[in-house]
N, C-alpha and C positions, 0 to 999 in steps of 0.2 A: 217505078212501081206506083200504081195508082189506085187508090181508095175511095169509096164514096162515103158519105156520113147521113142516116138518117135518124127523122126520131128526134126526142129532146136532144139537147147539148147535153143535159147533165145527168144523162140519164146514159148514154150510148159512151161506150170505151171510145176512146183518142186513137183513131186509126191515122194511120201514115208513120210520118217522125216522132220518135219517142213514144210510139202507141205499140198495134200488134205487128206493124212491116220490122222488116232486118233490112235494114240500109246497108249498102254496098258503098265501101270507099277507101280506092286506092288499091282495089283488088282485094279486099278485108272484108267478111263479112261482119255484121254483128249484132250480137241479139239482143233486141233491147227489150228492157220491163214493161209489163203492160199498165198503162197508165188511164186512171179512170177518176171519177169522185174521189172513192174511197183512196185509192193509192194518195192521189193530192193532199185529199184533205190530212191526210194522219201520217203521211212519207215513207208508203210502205213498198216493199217491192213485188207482191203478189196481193191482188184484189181480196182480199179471202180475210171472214170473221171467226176466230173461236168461237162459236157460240159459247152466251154462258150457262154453266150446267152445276146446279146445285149441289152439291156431295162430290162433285166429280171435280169441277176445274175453279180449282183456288188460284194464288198467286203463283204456284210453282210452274203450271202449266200455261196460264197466261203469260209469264215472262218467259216461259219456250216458245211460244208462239211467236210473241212479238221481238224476240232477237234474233228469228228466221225468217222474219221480213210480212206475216202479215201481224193481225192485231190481235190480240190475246184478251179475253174478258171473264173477269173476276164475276161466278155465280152466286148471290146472296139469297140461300133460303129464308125463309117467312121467319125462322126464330132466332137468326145469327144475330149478332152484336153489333153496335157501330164500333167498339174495339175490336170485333174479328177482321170487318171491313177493313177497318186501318190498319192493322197489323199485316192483308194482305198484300194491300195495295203496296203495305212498303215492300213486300218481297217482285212484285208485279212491276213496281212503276220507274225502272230503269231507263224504259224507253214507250213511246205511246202503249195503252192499254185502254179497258173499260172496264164498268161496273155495271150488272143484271141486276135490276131489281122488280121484282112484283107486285105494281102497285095495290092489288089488293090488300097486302101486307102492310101497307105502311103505314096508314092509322093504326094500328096496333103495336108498332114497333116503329116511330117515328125516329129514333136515332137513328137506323139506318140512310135516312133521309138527311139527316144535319150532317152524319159523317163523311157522306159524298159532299157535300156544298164544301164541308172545310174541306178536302182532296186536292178537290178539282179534276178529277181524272180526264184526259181527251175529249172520252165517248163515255155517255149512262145510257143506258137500254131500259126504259122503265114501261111495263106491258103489262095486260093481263088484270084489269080493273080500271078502275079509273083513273087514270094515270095523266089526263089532261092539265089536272091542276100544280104538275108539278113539273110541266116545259116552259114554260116561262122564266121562271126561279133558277131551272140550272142553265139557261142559254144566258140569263143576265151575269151568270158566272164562269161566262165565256166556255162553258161545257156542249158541245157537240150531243144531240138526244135524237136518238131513235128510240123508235118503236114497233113489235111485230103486229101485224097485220092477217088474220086468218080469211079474209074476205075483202073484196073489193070497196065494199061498203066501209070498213071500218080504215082499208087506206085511206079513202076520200075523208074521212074522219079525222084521219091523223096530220094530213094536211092541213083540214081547216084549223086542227090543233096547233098549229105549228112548229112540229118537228121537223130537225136538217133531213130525214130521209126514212124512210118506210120498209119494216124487211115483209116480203112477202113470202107467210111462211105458211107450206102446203102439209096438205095431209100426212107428208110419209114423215116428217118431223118426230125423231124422237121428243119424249118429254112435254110437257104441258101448251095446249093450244087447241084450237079449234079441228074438226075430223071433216070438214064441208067439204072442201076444193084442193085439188091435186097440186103441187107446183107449180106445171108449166101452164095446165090453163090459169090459176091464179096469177104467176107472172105477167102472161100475156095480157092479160084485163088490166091487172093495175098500173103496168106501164104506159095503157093507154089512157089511163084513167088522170093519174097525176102527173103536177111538173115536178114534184122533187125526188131527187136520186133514190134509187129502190135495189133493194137487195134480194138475194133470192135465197129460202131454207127448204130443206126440206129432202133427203134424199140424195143430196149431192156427197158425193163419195170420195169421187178422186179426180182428176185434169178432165176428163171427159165432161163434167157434171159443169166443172165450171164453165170450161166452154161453151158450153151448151149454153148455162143461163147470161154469158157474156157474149153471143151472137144474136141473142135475144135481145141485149140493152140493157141488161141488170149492172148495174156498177162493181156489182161484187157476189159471193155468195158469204154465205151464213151459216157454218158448217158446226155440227157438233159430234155428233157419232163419229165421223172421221179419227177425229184424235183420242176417242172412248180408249181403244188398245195403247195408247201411249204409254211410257215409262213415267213420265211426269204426273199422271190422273190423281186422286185421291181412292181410287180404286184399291178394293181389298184385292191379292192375289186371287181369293175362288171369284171374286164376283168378273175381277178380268179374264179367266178361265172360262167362265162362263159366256161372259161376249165372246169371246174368239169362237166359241162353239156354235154360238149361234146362226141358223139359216136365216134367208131374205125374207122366207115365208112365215117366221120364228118370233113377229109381235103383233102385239094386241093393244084395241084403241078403247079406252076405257074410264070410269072413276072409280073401280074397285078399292085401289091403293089408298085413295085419299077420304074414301069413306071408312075406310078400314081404321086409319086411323086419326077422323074427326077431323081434317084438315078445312081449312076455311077457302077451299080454293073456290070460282064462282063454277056453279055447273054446266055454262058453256064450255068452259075449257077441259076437258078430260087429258088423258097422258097415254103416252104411246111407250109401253115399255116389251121386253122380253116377256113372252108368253109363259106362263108356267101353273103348276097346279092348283095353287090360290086363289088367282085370277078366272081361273076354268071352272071352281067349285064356285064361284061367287056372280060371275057374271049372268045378269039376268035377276039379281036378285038383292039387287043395291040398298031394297028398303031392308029388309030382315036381316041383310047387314051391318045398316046402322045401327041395330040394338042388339046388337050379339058382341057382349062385350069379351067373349071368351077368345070369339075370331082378332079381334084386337089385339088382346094379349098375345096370343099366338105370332104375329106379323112381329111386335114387337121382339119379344125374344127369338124370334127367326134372324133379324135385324142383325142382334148384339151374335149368334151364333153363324153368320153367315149362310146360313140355311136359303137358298135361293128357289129353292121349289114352293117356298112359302114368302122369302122377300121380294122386294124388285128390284130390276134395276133398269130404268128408265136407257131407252134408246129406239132409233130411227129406223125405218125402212133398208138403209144402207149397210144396217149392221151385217150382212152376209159376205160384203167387202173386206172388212177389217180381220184381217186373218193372222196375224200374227204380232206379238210388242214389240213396238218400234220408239224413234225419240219423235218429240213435235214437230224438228226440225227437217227429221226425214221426212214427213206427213206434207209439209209446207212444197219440200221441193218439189214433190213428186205431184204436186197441185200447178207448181208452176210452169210443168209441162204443158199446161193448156196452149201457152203462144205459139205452141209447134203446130198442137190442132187446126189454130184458128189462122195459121199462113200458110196452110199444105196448099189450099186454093190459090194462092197468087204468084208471083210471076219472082223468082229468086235471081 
């Protein structure tokens, strides 16, 4: 069996031996993991990120992730602890993992920042503000740093920043980032764009998704919504009721949420969550928002009451996939079906 390789080296999965071929020997076939960046650099057996997801994926779920072979990442919202960090990471860090954090957040909550340096976790994913001045500091502490990427522009950025690799995350992206460019034309641009390993988010659901963005050259995908149904989340029962019910055509791209309640995110980034009534009475109307402290309150005790016609809850274009709770580990295999896709074309 014979494979061609184009493109960067470190950008293009390892086709042939030990890549996406099944070597034949002795009359035995067998199928091997597909090996890329990501798989190397962290010793995983399926390309594929938990994304990190604030409220949703603490240690419990990132160490499901990552003892079914991909990488699991611990989500640090703007007001958590450097004790919550640690506390998770101990529940996470069995085997490789990461840590999400938003650098817009971290001058305000700098221990977050010291807590990953004492860790050391694998991988830190630090995004969404300026987040430049804090790759240096965790690469000297031999920590692995990405960064997302909502435009072409801002990968060539995070290159010259110099981070190990760039996820290039499109519009259908549950959760906070940029509404510009879809996935796949995003992929396709910044792959051409940089030499360092690039990942791809954004709508990727299940084996299909990966493959797709790993025929393309992406080292990996960056998945979050996928594992939203998981048994492992931090998901309240109704609020996982509620994603399972939700349609593809079921979210909305927005800052309702975070204006609602005063959050310091910057206003390029808006959030892509589940559509609902809230959102629909407010949309269009962000300034009178902001002074309507009644609407506040309301999202508030929606929050504490699980009331989802008035809470959020953040999630991806993909969400019309995820159809019933499952474990992370099922979610994982059922991703690692991609190496079937991606050798139907060659020669058995």
């Amino acid at each position: 069996m014979c494979h061609e390789r184009i493109g960067h080296p470190a950008q293009i999965p390892f086709l042939g031996r030990n890549g996406h071929g099944r070597l034949v020997s002795a009359g035995v076939t067998e199928v091997v993991i597909l090996h890329t960046w990501l798989t190397d650099r962290f010793g995983l057996k399926v390309p594929l990120v938990g994304a990190p997801m604030a409220g949703v994926g603490a240690g419990r779920l990132a160490a499901a992730i990552s003892e079914a072979g991909a990488l699991g990442v611990i989500g640090a919202s703007a007001a958590v602890t450097g004790e919550w960090i640690a506390k998770e990471a101990a529940v996470a860090g069995g085997g490789p993992y990461g840590i999400g954090l938003m650098a817009w957040a971290l001058p305000g909550n700098p221990a977050q920042f010291e807590a990953v340096l004492e860790l050391r976790p694998p991988m830190v994913s630090v995004s969404f503000g300026p987040y430049a001045r804090y790759v240096e500091e965790l690469r000297q502490a031999g920590i692995t740093v990405v960064t997302q990427a909502g435009t072409t522009d801002e990968a060539r950025a995070a290159e010259q920043a110099g981070v190990d690799a760039v996820v290039a995350r499109g519009a259908e992206a549950g959760g906070h980032g940029r509404d510009e460019v879809g996935t796949l034309p995003l992929l396709q641009s910044v792959l051409d764009a940089v030499r360092i390993p690039v990942l791809a988010a954004g709508g990727i659901a299940n084996a299909r998704g990966l493959a797709a963005v790993l025929a393309a050259g992406a080292a990996g995908a960056w998945v979050g919504t996928a594992f939203m149904g998981c048994v492992e989340t931090a998901l309240s029962a109704a609020a996982g009721d509620r994603l399972l019910a939700a349609e593809e055509t079921g979210t909305a791209y927005g800052r309702v949420f975070d204006i609602a309640q005063r959050l310091g995110w910057p206003p390029e980034y808006g959030g892509r969550a589940l559509r609902n009534e809230f959102f629909d009475r407010w949309a269009g109307r962000e300034d009178e928002l902001a002074a309507d402290d009644s609407a506040r309150a309301r999202l508030e005790e929606a929050r504490r009451e699980g009331d989802f016609d008035t809470a959020y809850i953040y999630a991806g274009q993909g969400v019309g996939m995820v159809r019933e709770r499952r474990t992370a580990a099922d979610v994982v295999a059922d991703f690692a079906a991609a190496e079937r896709l991606l050798t139907r074309f060659t020669d058995s």
